[in-house]
C-alpha positions as CSV (number, residue, x, y, z in Angstrom):
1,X,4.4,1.9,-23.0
2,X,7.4,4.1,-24.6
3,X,6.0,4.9,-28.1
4,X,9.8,5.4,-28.8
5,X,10.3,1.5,-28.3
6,X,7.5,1.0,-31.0
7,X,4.5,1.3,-28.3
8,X,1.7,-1.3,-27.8
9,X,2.4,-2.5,-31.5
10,X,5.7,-2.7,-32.0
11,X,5.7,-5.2,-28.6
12,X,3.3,-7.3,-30.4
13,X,5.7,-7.7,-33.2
14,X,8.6,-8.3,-31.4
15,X,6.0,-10.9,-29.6
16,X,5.4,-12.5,-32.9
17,X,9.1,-12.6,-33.9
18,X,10.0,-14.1,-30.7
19,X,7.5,-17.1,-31.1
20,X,8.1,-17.7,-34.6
21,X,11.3,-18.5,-33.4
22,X,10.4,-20.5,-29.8
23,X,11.7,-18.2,-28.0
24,X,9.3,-17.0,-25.1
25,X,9.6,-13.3,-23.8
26,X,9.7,-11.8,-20.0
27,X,9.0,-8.7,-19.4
28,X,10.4,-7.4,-16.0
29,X,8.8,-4.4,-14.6
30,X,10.0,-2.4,-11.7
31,X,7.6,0.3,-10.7
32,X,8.6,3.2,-8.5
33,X,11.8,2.2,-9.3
34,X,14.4,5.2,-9.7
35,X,18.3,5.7,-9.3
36,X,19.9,7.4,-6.5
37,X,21.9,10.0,-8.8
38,X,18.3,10.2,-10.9
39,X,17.2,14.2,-10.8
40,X,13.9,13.7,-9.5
41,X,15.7,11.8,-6.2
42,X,17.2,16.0,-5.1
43,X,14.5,17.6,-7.1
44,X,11.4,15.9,-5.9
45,X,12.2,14.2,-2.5
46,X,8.5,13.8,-1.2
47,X,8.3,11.4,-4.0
48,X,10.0,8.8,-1.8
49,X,9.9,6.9,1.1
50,X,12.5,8.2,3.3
51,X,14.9,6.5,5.7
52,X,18.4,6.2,7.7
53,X,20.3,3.3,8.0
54,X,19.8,2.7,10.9
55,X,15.9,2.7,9.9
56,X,16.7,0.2,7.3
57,X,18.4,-2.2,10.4
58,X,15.4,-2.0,12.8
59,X,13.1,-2.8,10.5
60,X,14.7,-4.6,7.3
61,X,11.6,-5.6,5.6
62,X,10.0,-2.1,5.8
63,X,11.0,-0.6,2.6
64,X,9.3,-3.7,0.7
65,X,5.6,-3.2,2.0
C-alpha cells in the first residue's frame, strides 16, 4: 500500500470514518494493470503479453486467462 495515501493506517482510518457514517467502502484493484502511453509499455515490453488484432479476434477471451 502507497505510504503516500497514509499506508496500512491511514486505510484503517478512513475505514473507521466511513462506518461511523454507514457508509461501506470497495476497494477496486486492478493488478497488472498499465496504460498504453505508460513508460514501462516502450521501455519494458517483455513485461506484457503481446498481441495483434487479429490475435485478439481469433481468440477473444485469451488476453483474460
Amino acid at each position: 500500500m502507497d505510504e503516500r495515501l497514509g499506508g496500512p493506517a491511514g486505510l484503517a482510518e478512513a475505514r473507521a470514518q466511513l462506518r461511523a457514517r454507514g457508509v461501506r467502502l470497495i476497494l477496486d484493484h486492478v493488478p497488472n494493470h498499465v496504460a498504453p502511453d505508460h513508460p514501462a509499455t516502450a521501455a519494458h515490453p517483455e513485461w506484457f503479453v503481446q498481441g495483434t488484432a487479429a490475435d485478439q479476434a481469433g481468440d477473444p477471451g485469451a488476453g483474460s486467462r
